[in-house]
N, C-alpha and C positions, 0 to 999 in steps of 0.2 A: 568507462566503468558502467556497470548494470546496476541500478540504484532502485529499491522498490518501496513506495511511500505509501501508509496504511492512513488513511482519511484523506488521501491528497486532492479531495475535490472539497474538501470545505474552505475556507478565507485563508488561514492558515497555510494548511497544506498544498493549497494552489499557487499561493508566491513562492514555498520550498520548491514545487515544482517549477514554476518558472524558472528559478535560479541554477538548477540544476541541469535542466536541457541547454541555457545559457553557458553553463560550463563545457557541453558538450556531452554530460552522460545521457546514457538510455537511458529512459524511467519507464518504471511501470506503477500503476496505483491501482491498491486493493479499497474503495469506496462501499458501502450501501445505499449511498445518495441519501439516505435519511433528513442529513440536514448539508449537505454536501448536493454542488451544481456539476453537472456532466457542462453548460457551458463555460465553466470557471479554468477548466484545464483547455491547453493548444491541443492541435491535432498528434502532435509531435510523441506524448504522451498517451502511452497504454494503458486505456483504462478496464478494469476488470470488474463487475459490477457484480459483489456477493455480500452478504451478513455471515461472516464467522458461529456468529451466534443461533443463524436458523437451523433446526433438526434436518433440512432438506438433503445437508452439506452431506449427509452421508450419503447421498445417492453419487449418482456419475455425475451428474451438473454439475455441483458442487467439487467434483474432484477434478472436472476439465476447466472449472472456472477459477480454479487456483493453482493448477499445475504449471500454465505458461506464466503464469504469474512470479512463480515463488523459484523454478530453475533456473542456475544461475548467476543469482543474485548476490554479487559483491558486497552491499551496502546497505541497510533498511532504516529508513526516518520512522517512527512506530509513530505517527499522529492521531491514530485511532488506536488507547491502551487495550480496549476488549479485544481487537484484532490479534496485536500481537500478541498478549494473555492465550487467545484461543490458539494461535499458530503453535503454542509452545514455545516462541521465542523467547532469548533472554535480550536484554537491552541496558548494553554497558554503554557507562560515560567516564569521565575524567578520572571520577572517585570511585567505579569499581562498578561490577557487573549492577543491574534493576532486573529484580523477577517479574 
């Protein structure tokens, strides 16, 4: 499975990742390193280094820096809520879809 994890370089989202490649799936993580370590993730894991939030995002950077990112993807851990907010994602759990 193709599993794509939004803050997976902060404390948090780096043990999800761990656990995940331990499973066996791809990962990919959408980070802006703000308070997140590029050395906290393995090599194993694709990191994709953008701010959903910066104006830049409209250019092409910003659309090649989340297109390998976001096709694909089976499964999303949303650990960064502004990411997924900006993606347009919705993020259900147990009890029922999260805006």
């Amino acid at each position: 499975m193709r599993v794509l994890v939004t803050g997976g370089a902060g404390f948090v989202g780096s043990h999800v990742v761990d656990r995940l490649l331990g499973a066996g799936h791809a990962v990919d993580v959408i980070d802006n390193l703000a308070t997140g370590r590029r050395d906290r993730l393995p090599a194993a894991a694709r990191l994709h280094v953008c701010d959903l939030r910066d104006a830049r995002l409209d250019g092409l950077q910003g659309i090649e820096a989340l297109s390998g990112a976001t096709i694909g993807i089976d499964q999303l851990f949303g650990l960064a809520p502004a990411l997924a907010a900006a993606l347009g994602l919705k993020i259900a759990t147990e009890e029922g879809p999260l805006s």
